[in-house]
N, C-alpha and C positions, 0 to 999 in steps of 0.2 A: 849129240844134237837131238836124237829123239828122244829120251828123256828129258831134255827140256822143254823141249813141245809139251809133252802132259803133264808137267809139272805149271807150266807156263795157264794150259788150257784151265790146269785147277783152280789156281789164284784168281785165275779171270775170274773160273765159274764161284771162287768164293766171296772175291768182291763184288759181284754183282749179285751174287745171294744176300750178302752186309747190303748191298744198296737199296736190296729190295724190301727189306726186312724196315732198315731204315726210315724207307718213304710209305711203310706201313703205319709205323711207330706216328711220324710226321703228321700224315693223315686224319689218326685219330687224335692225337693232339689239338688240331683243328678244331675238327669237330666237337669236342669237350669244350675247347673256349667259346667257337661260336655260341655251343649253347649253355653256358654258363653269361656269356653277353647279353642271350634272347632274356636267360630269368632275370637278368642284373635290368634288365628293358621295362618287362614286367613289374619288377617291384616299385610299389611310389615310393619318389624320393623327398626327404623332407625339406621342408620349406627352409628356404635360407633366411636367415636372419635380416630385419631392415638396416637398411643403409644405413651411416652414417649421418647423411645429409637429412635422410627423412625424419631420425630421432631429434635431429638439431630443428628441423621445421615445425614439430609437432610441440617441442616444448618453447620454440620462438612464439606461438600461436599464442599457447596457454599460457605466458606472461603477459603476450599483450591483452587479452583478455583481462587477466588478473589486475593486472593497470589500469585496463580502461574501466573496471566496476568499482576502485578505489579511485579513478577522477570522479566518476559520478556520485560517489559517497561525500565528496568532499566539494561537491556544488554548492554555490550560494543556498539556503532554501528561507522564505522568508519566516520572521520569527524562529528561527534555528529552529525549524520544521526536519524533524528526521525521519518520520514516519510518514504512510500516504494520508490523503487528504480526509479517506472515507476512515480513518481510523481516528483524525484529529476529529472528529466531525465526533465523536463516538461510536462508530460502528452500527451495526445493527439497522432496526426499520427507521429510524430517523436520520440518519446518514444515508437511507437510501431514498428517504422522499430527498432531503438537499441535493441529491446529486442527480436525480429524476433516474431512478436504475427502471422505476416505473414512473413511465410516464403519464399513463392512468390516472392510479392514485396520486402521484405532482400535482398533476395538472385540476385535481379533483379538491386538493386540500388547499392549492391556491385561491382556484373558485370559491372555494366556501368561506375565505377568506376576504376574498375582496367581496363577497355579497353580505357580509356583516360589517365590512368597513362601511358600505355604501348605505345600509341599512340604518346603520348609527350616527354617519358622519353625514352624509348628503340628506336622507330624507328624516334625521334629528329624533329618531326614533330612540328611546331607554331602555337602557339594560332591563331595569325592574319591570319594566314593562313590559317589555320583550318577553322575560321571564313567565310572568304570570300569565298572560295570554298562551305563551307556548301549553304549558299544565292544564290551562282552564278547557284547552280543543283537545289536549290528548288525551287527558282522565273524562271528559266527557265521551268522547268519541269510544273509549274502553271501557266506559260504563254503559250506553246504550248495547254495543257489542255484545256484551256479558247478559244483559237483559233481553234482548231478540235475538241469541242464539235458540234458546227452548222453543221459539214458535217458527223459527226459518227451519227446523231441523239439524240444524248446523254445528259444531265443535264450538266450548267457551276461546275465546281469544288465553293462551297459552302468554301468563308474566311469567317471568324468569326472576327468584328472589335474587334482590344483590345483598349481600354482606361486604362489609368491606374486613380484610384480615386484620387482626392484632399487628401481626408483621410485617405489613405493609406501613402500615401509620407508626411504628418504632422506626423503623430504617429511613422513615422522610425526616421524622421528626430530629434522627439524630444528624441525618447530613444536611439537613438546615442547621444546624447547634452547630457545628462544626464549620460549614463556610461563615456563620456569623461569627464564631468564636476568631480565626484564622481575618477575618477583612478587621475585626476591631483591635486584632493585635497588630496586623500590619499599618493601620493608621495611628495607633499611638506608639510604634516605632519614628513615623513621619511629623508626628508633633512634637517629638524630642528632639528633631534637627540632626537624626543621625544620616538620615541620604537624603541627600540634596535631589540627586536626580529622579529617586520614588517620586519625591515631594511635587515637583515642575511637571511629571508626567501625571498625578491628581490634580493638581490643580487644571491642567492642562485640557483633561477629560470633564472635568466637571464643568467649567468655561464654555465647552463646546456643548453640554446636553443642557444646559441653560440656555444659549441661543436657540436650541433645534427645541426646547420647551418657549422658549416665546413666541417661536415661527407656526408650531400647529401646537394639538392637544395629544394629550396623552395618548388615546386610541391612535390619530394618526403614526403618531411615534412607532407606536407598535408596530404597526402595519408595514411601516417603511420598513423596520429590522426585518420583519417577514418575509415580506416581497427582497430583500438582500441576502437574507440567506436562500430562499430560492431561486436566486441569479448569480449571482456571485461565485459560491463555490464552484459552480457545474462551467463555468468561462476560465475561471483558475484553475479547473481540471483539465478542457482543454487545452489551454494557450499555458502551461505552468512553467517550461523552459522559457519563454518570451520574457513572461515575468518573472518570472525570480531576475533574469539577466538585470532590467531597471532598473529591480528592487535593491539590486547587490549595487547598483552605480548612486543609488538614491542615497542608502544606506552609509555608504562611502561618503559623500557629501556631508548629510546629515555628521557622523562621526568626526568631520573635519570642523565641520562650525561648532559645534557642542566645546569640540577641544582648546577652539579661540573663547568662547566665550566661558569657558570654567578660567582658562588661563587667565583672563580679565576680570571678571566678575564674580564666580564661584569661590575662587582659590580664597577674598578677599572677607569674605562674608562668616564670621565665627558661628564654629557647632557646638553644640549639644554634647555634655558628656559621655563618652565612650559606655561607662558600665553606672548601673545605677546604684547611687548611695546606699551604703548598710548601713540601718538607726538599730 
């Protein structure tokens, strides 16, 4: 019985040396994870990927977009207009007095506009007239100038020589040859009875500048086209979805009746041969 006492007391003291030993080992184990947890805390973590849903929203967008810039491509536009207004116009400094980009200058060139209409048409004044009187105050007045500079002490009045270039006057001359060439082939397409509908839409135009030449004279004529291109477009630029919308309903109509009446009357009326005889 006494030797199992200190045989007894050993085991204890060596299981509780294991246990000590143990909850050492434990401890530090701890501690290593905690702080391998602190550095795993520390490091940034990377960004998660987007949802699902959000890649589904991001490309629902960009179709609708993409659709909605192919309806507006595919808008009535009058005259199957596909380009903007200031480029139909030609671009440049004349497309921007039509559209008053300067109002200025618009409002400057209309003026001088209506004071030669009013000069010619109201108070019956002559071009040549006009002409010559203009030369006879200017070259005077820059002939005195030139002569009473020497005795005022003063600077000669500074002419600027003009020349006109070679290549300027080739490039008019050729795209005048060229719209004359192009309008006298498109009217003896139309005397040959090959489109009918060419044909009703000259006749049709020329009908109506014969009324508006009975109504005024030629300068007025003009003046009115003036005063329309500097109204007109710049109201079509603003209000251009309104109208086009009409223009597409007017358009529609028109193409309805056209249809009844080629059906009735065009169909009936014999053309012009296709290609023209070889002698």
């Amino acid at each position: 019985m006494a030797e199992e006492q200190p045989r007894a007391a050993a085991e204890g003291g060596g299981e509780t040396l294991m246990e000590k030993i143990a909850d050492k080992l434990h401890i530090g184990g701890d501690g290593s994870s905690s702080d391998s947890d602190a550095d795993e805390r520390k490091q940034p973590k990377p960004s998660a990927p987007p949802a699902p849903a959000e890649v589904a929203t991001e490309s629902f967008v960009d179709s609708a977009a993409a659709a909605a810039a192919e309806a507006k491509a595919k808008v009535f536009r009058l005259f199957g207009r596909e380009e903007p207004i200031h480029k139909v116009l030609g671009g440049g400094k004349p497309a921007d007095v039509f559209l008053w980009r300067n109002r200025n200058i618009s409002a400057g060139v209309l003026g001088g506009a209506t004071a030669i209409w009013i000069l010619f048409e109201l108070l019956g004044y002559h071009l040549l007239t006009f002409v010559c009187h203009g030369l006879i105050f200017s070259l005077g007045l820059l002939f005195l100038w030139s002569n009473a500079s020497s005795f005022i002490n003063k600077s000669p009045p500074r002419i600027p020589e003009v020349i006109i270039p070679e290549d300027l006057v080739v490039n008019i001359a050729l795209s005048t040859r060229y719209e004359i060439n192009r309008a006298f082939a498109n009217l003896r397409q139309i005397a040959l009875g090959r489109d009918i509908k060419k044909f009703l839409i000259v006749i049709a135009g020329l009908w109506l500048l014969s009324v508006l030449g009975s109504c005024c004279n030629f300068l007025t004529l003009v003046y009115i086209v003036f005063v329309v291109l500097h109204t007109v477009p710049i109201l079509y630029e603003k209000y251009e979805d309104q109208i086009d919308s009409y223009g597409e309903k007017g358009w529609i109509e028109i193409k309805k009746q056209y249809a009844v009446f080629d059906a009735k009357v065009l169909s009936k009326v014999p053309r012009g041969p296709l290609k023209d005889k070889k002698h």
